[in-house]
Structures are given as C-alpha cells and as structure tokens.
N, C-alpha and C positions, 0 to 999 in steps of 0.2 A: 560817172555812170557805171551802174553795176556789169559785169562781166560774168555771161553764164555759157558753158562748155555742156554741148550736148553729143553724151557717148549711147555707141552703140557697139557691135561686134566686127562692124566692115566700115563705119565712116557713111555708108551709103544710105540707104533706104531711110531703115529706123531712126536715124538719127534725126535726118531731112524732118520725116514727118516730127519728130519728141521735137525740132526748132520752133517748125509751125504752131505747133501746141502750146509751147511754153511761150513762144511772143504773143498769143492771143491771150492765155494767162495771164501774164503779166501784164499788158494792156487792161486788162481787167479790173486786176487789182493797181493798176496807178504809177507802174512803175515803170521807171526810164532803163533799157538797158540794152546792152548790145551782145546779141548771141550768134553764138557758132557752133559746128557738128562738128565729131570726128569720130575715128574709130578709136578703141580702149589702147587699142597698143601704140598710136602715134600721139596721143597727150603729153606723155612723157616733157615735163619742160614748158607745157605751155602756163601761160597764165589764166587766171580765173578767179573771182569772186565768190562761185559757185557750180557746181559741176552736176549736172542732172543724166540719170539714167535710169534704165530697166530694173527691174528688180532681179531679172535675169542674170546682173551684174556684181550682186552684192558680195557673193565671193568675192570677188575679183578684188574688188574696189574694196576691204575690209582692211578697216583701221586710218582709211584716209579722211582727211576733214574736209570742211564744206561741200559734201555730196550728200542729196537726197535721190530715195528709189523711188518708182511710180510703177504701178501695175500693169498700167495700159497706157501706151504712148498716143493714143489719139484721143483718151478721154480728156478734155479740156478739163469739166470741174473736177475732174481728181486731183490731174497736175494742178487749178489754183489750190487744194485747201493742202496741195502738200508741200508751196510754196509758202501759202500763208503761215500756215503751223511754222515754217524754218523760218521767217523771212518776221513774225513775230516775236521767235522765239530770241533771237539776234542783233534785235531793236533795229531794225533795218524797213519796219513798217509800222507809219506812225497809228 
C-alpha cells in the first residue's frame, strides 16, 4: 500500500485539511493508501512513498524526490489531476 506524507508548516491545520483532500483524491482515482500529516521540520526520517504539499513549500522542499506541490490544499480536483499526472507518470496508475 502506497505511503503518502502530507506537509505543512506547523503539522496542524493545513496539513489535516491537504490529508482530507488527498484521501478523497485518491479514493477517486482508485487508489489504496495510507496517509499521514506532519509539519516540514519533523519528517526528517520518516518514510513515504510520496510526500505532498503546498506550493508554499517548494523552496523548502527543492531537490527532494517523490513530492508534488498543490496550489490549494482543499481543492480536491486539483490535488487528483496532480496526483494523477505523478502517479501516471511513475507507472504507479494503470
């Protein structure tokens, strides 16, 4: 089962809601996976399959692999077609 890691700046709020979003996403698009939130500075070490956040975070997060940004963390269709694009591109959706 895929593993997806949803960052934000405190762990709290944004995240919660990008969780919400990405499980009804991915439910969407058909996929089985188990997600979780955190803030940017406690990932450090954790595992992940794929790691979703803000676009707010790109700095931040530049040069690392399996992460995609999302403009708005409660638009659902944005987050699928920006999972689908990654999730397509990675043969990871048949």
């Amino acid at each position: 089962m895929m593993k997806i890691l949803c960052v934000c700046g405190l762990g709290m709020g944004s995240s919660l809601i990008l969780k919400m979003s990405v499980d009804s996403a991915m439910k969407q698009l058909g996929v089985l996976c188990d997600i979780e939130h955190c803030a940017a500075g406690t990932m450090i070490g954790m595992n992940y399959d794929l790691m979703v956040a803000s676009a707010d975070f790109k700095e931040e997060m530049e040069g690392r692999e399996k992460v995609v940004f999302v403009e708005n963390v409660i638009k659902v269709d944005e987050i699928k077609e920006v999972l689908k694009e990654y999730l397509e591109a990675n043969g990871l959706l048949g």
